[in-house]
TITIKOL-818381 format. One record per residue (C-alpha): x, y, z; residue number from 0. Coordinates in pm, 1 decimal, m for minus. Example, Ala and Ser with C-alpha at 12.3 -4.5 7.8 and 13.67 -1.06 7.14 Angstrom:
# residues 2
         u         v         w  resi
    1230.0    m450.0     780.0     0
    1367.0    m106.0     714.0     1
//
This chain:
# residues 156
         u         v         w  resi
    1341.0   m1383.5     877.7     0
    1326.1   m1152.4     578.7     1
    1070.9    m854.8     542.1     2
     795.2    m858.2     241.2     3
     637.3    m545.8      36.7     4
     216.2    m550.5      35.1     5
      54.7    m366.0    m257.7     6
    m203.0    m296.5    m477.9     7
    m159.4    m155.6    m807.1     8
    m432.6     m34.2   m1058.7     9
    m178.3     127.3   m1298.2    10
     174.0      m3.6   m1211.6    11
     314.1     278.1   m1003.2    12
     253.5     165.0    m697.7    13
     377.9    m196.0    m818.2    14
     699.9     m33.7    m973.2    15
     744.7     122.3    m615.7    16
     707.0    m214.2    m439.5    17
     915.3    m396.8    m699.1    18
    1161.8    m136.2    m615.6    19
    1151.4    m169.6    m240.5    20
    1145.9    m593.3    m286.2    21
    1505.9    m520.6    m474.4    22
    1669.4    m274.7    m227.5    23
    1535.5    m498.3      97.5    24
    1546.4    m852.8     m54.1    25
    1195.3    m830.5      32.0    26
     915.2   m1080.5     m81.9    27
     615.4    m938.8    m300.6    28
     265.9   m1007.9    m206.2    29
      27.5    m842.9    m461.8    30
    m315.8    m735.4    m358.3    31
    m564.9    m811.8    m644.4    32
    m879.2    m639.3    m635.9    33
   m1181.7    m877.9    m762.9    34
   m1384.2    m597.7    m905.5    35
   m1357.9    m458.3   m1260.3    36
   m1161.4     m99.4   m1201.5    37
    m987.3     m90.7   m1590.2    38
   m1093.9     183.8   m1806.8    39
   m1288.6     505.7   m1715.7    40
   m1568.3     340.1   m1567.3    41
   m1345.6     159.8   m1354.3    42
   m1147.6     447.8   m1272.3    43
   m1468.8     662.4   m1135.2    44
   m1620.6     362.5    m932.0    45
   m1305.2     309.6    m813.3    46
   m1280.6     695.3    m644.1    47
   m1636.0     643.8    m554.5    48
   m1551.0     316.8    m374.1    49
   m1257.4     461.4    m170.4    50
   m1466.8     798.2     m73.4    51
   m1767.1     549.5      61.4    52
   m1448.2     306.3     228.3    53
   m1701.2      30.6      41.8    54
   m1568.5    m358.2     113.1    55
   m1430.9    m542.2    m245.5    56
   m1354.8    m873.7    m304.7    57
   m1009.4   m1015.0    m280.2    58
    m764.2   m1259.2    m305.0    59
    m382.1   m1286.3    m248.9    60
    m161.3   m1576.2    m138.4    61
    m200.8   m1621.6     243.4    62
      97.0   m1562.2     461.4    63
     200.2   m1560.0     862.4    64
     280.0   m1162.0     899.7    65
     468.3   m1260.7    1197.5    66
     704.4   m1434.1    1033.6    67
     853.1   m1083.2     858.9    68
    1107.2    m811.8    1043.9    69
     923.4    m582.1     855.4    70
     645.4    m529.8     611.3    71
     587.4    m272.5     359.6    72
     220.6    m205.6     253.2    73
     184.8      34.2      m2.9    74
    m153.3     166.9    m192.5    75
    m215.2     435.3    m483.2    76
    m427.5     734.0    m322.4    77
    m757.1     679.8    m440.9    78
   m1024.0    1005.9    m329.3    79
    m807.4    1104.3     m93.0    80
    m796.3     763.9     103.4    81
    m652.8     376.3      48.7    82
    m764.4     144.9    m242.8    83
   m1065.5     m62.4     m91.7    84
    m863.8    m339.8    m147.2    85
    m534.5    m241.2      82.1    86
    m846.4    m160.4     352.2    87
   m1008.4    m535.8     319.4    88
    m668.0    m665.5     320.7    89
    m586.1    m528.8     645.7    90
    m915.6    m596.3     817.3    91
    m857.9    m946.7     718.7    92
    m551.8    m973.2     866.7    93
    m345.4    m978.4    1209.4    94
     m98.5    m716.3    1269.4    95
      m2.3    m788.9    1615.1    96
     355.0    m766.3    1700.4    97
     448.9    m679.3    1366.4    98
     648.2    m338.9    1236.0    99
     535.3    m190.9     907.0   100
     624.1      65.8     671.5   101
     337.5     235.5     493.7   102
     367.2     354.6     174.8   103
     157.1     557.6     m83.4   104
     146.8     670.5    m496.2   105
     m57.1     987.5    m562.7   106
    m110.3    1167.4    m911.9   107
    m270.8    1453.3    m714.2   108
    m334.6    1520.5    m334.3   109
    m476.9    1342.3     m60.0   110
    m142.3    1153.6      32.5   111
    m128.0    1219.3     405.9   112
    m525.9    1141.3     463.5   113
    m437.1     835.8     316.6   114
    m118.5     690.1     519.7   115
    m307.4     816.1     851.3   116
    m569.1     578.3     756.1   117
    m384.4     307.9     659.8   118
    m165.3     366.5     974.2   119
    m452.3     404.6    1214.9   120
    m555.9      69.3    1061.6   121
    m242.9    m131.2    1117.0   122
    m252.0     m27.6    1439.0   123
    m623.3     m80.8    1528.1   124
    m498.1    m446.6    1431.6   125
    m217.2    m486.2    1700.5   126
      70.8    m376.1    1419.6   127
     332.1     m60.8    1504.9   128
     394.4     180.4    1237.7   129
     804.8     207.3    1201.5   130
     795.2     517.9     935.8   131
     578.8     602.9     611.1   132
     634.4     792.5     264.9   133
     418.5     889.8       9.5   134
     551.2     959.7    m368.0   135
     424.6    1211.2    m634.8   136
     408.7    1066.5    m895.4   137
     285.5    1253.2   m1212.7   138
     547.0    1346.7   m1474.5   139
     824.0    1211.7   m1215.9   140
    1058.9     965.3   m1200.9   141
     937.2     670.2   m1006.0   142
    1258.5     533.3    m969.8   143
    1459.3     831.8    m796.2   144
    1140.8     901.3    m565.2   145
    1152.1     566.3    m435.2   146
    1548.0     579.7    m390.0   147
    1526.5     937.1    m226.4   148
    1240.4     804.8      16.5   149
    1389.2     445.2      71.3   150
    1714.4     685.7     246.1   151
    1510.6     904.0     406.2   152
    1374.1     567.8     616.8   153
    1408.6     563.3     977.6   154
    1392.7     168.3    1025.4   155
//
């Protein structure tokens, strides 16, 4: 069995982190891809506005057996203080049970802990046990030695 990194990724951060993560653990990627238009200013507000009213978005990402992963990784910018809408439809859609995860989390600003409770609480509601979490700070940082210094601090 191997373990595989979940994200979603409007600017590349949080797909630099799970690249990152894939390389350290010999992890698969699964990328999350959001249906709806969220490029470009527009994007960017409906996208906050979205995540503050936890609206439902279209989705699609290659289908896998969770259950057949040690561990999985599942990682989501902070968007309004909570998970991308797509990270939250990808979890209702799928079964956690038995698994362990890792929750991760990319913020230019605040709202990082609101956001892995919710994402936790999730994976949980869905029969999944949360193993450890981080979230990263990104602005005017290096992505890189974040996700080293957190990917240490891991108690797997």
């Amino acid at each position: 069995m191997t373990d595989l990194v979940i994200y979603y990724s409007r600017t590349e951060n949080t797909k630099q982190v799970a690249q990152q993560i894939a390389d350290e653990f010999d992890a698969q990627l699964l990328e999350v891809k959001d249906k709806q238009e969220r490029g470009g200013l527009l994007g960017f507000i409906k996208s906050g506005y979205d995540s503050l009213r936890e609206n439902e978005t279209p989705i699609e990402y290659d289908k896998v057996d969770l259950t057949d992963y040690d561990t999985i990784f599942i990682g989501t910018p902070v968007w309004a203080s909570k998970p991308t809408p797509a990270i939250i439809q990808f979890i209702k859609e799928n079964e956690f049970s038995g698994t362990k995860c890792v929750s991760f989390a990319t913020m230019m600003g605040s709202g990082g802990e609101t956001t892995i409770n919710v994402i936790n609480n999730m994976i949980i509601s869905q029969g999944g046990t949360v193993k450890d979490s981080f979230i990263l700070a990104v602005k005017n940082k290096d992505i890189k030695e974040l996700t080293d210094e957190a990917l240490n601090n891991l108690e797997l």
